[in-house]
N, C-alpha and C positions, 0 to 999 in steps of 0.2 A: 609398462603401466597397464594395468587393470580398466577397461572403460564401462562394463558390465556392471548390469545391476545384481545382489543378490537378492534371494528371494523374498525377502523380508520389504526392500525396495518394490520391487516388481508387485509386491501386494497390495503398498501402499498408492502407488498408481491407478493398477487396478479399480481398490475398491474407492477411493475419491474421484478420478473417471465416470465408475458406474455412478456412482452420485450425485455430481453434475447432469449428468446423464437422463436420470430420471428425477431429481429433485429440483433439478434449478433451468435445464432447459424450457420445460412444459409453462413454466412462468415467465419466461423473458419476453413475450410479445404484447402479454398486457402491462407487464411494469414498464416493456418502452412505450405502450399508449398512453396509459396514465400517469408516471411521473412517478407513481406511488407502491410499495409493495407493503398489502394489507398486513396488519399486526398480525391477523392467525397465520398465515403462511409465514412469514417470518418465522414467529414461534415452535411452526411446526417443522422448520428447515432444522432449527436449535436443537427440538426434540431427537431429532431422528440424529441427527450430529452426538446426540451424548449420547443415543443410543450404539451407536457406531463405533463408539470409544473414540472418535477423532476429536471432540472440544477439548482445547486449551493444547491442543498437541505439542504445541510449539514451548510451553513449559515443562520443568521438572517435576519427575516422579512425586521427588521429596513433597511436593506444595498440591499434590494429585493432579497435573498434567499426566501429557501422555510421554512426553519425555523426549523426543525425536530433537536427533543430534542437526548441529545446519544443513546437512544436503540431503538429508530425508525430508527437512521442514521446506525445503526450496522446491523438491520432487512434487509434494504437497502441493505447495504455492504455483506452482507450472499448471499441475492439472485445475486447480482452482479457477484459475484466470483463463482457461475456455469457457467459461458460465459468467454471465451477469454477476456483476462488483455489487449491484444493489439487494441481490439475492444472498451472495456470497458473505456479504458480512455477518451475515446469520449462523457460518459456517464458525464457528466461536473461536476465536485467536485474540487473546487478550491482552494488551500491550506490556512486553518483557520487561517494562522499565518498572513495571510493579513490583517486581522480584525485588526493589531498594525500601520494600516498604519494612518500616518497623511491628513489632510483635502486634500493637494494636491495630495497627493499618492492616496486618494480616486478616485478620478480620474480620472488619468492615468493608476492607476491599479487594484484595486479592483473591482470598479462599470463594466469596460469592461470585467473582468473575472466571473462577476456574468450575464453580457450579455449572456457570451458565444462570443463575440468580442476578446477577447486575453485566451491562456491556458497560465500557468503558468506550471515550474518546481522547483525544491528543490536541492539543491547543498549544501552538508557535504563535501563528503567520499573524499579521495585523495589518492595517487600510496600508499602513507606510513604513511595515517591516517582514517584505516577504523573504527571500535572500539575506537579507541584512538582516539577520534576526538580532543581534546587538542594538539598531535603530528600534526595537520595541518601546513602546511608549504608555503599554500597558503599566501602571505603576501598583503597588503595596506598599505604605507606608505604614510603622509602628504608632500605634494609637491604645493606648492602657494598656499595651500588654496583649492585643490581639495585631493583626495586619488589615489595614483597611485599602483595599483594593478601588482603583477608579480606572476605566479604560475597556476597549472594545477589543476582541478578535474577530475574524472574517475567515472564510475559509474552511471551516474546519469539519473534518472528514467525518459520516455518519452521527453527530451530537443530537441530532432528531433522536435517536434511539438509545443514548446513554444514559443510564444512571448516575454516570458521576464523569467527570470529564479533570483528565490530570494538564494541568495547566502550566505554564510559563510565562513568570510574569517576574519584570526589574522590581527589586528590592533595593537599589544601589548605584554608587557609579563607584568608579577606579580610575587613577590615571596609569595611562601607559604610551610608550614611546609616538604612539601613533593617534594620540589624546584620548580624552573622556570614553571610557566605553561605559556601556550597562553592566553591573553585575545581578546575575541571575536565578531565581530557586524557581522550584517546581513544586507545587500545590494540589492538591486530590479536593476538587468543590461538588458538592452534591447538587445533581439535581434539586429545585425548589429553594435553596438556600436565598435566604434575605438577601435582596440587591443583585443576584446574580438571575440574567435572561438569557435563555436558549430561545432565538429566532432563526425563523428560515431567512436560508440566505439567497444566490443569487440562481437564476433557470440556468446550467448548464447544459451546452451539447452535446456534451461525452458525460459516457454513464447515469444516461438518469433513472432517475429513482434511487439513485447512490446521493444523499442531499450534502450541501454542504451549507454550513450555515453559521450564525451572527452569534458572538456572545457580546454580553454586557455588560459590566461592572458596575456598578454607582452606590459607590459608600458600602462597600459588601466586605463584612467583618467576618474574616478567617483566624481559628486559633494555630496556635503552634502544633497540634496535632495533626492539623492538614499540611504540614510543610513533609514533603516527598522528598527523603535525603536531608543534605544541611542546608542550611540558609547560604547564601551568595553562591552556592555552588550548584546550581541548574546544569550546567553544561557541561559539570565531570559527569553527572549522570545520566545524561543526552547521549555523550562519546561513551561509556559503558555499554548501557543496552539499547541505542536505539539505530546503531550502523546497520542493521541487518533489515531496515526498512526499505534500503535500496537497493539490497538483494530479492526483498519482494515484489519490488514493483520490477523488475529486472523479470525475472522468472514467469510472473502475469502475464510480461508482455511475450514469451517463447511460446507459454498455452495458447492466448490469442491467437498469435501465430499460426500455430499448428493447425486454431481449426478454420482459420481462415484458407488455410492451403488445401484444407483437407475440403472446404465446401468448394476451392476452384477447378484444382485438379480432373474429378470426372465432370466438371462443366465443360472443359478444354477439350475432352475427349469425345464429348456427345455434341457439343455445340456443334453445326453444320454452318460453313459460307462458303458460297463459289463450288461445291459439290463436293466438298470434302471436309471433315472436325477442324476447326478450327485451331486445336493443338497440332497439328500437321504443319502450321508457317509456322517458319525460323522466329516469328516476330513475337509468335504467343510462347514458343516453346523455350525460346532463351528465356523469356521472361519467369517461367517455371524454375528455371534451373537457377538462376537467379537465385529465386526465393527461397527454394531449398537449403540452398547454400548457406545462404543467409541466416539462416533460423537454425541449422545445424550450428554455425560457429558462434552464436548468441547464446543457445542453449551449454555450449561446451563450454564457454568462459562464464558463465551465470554457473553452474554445477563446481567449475571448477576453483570459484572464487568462495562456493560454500564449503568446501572439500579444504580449503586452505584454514578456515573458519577453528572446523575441527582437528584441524594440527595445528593448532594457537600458531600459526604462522601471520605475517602481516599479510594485511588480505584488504587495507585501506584502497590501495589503488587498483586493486583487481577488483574490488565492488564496484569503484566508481564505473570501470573499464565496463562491466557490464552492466550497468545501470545506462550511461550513455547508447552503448551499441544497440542492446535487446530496444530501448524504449527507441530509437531514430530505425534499428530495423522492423518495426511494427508499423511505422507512418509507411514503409516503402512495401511493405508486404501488402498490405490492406487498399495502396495507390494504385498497384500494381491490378491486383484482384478486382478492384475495380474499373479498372482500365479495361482489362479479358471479360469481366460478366456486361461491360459496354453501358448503354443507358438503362437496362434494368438492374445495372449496380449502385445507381442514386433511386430505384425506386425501395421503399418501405419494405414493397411486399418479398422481398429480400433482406436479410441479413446484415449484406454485405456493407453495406451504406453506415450501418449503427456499427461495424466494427471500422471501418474509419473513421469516424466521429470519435468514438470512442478512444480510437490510437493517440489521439492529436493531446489529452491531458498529460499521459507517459511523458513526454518529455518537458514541462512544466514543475512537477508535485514531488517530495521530496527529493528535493535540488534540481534545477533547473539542468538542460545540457553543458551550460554554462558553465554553471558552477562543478560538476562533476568533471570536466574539463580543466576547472583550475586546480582541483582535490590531484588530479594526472597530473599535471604538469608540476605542480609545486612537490609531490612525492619526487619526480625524476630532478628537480633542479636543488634541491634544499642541498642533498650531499653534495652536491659541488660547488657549497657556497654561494648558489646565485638564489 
């Protein structure tokens, strides 16, 4: 086996790296004072993103993305996730599930999100359907001939800044062996639309300035041209194009990583106690080797679950696989790092504190540990009956 990158890879490293580097570093100390990262930087993060040729990378040619197959988009997503998520989303990656839109949704929505003319959001979770997304109690009901929507979402990643926010909401119920479920479609709601409110939502400790926030339904009339795909059918088109969200959040959390290793490392070496660096005791330097370790085999099963991706191989449990490991090996990376930089690793005036805060969502946000734990286990037990 081949573990080498070719050049083409290596560039894309490189030049999103260098980008990070100098577009999204120089800002993370006041987006983590304020909470907030101002519209022109943002905008100007977009600008220089298309100038780059990297917005909408993660799409096809055919629709003018930049077309990059899953483990160049994962290479991507790695180097990404060593810079602020609240800066980063400016880095334009438009959600894949647009690719199900029809010729006029093209559009309206797709082609100006591949512009970089509209951001899009993602709407599941709700007060009392995080995991259980079937307990959604957001409803749409038929009403003349349009869909009239009542019910809240919470949670929802970046909608401060979207233009239009593709949603999931019950249209239905079914019975099945294990009773009543929800059946479910997916809705494209614009910004400003009658009845629908984008509020802020609740102060997070990780990642802020990344908002998540409130919607709100009440009596909010949707035509059939907003329906994403077919009606009752949401979640063929969830399992289509939205698996490769936990390969994102997988690969984030290896960049994290890296640079958290990379701000310990010459601390271990230059730090002084007792008259000697402190990487010198067995106690700091296991803890090194540890982490390395760590971060190399999260990285190799995160790479190697996108690499399956592109040989249409099944790649269900090898996502989960790295979704759980990468996101539980970033809380231990970041614990660890803080451990070695001592009490000035809870202070501000360091880094290091805001990437453990930060680590602690990874294992939360699409799909819990939990859940990605039942995704393993239920792959390895179904063939055998149980």
């Amino acid at each position: 086996m081949n573990f080498g990158l070719t050049s083409e890879q290596d560039m894309i490293v490189d030049t999103v790296r260098d980008f990070v580097e100098k577009e999204i570093y120089p800002h993370e100390n006041e987006v983590e004072r304020t909470g907030i990262v101002p519209k022109e930087i943002g905008m100007e993060i977009r600008d220089k993103c298309l100038d780059a040729g990297f917005f909408a990378a993660n799409l096809p040619e055919s629709v003018g993305g930049g077309g990059l197959n899953h483990l160049d988009f994962t290479l991507l997503e790695r180097e990404l996730g060593r810079g602020s998520m609240a800066l980063g989303v400016f880095f334009g990656r438009p959600s894949g599930i647009l690719l199900g839109c029809n010729e006029e949704q093209r559009e309206r929505y797709l082609l100006p999100a591949v512009k970089g003319e509209k951001f899009d959001a993602l709407a599941m979770t709700e007060p009392d359907a995080g995991s259980d997304v079937r307990g959604m109690k957001c409803m749409a009901k038929r009403d003349g001939g349009d869909w009239l929507v009542n019910g809240t979402k919470h949670f929802i990643s970046h909608a401060n800044i979207a233009d239009f926010i593709i949603v999931f909401i019950a249209t239905g119920e079914e019975e099945t062996p294990r009773g009543p479920k929800k059946l479910i479609t997916c809705f494209l709601v614009d910004r400003g639309t009658l009845g629908f409110e984008i509020l802020p939502g609740y102060n997070s400790v990780s990642h802020r300035g990344y908002q998540n926030c409130i919607l709100k339904f009440e009596d909010c009339r949707l035509s059939d041209a907003q329906v994403l795909g077919e009606v009752h059918h949401g979640f063929d088109l969830a399992n289509q194009w939205l698996y490769g969200t936990r390969l994102t959040v997988a690969s984030n959390c290896v960049g994290r990583a890296r640079r958290v290793f990379e701000e310990t490392l010459p601390y271990a070496a230059e730090r002084k106690q007792f008259g000697q660096q402190i990487g010198r005791f067995q106690g700091v330097s296991f803890k090194l080797a540890d982490m390395i370790t760590e971060i190399d085999a999260a990285d190799w099963l995160t790479l190697s679950a996108a690499w399956r991706l592109d040989q249409e191989l099944p790649a269900n449990r090898e996502i989960a696989s790295a979704k759980v490991y990468a996101s539980e090996m970033l809380a231990k990376v970041t614990d660890e790092a803080l451990q070695i930089f001592g009490g000035m690793g809870l202070m501000s005036d360091l880094p290091i504190e805001r990437f453990w805060r930060d680590a602690r969502v990874e294992r939360i946000w699409d799909g819990t540990s939990e859940i990605q734990r039942h995704i393993i286990s239920r792959e390895l037990l179904r063939p055998l009956g149980c």
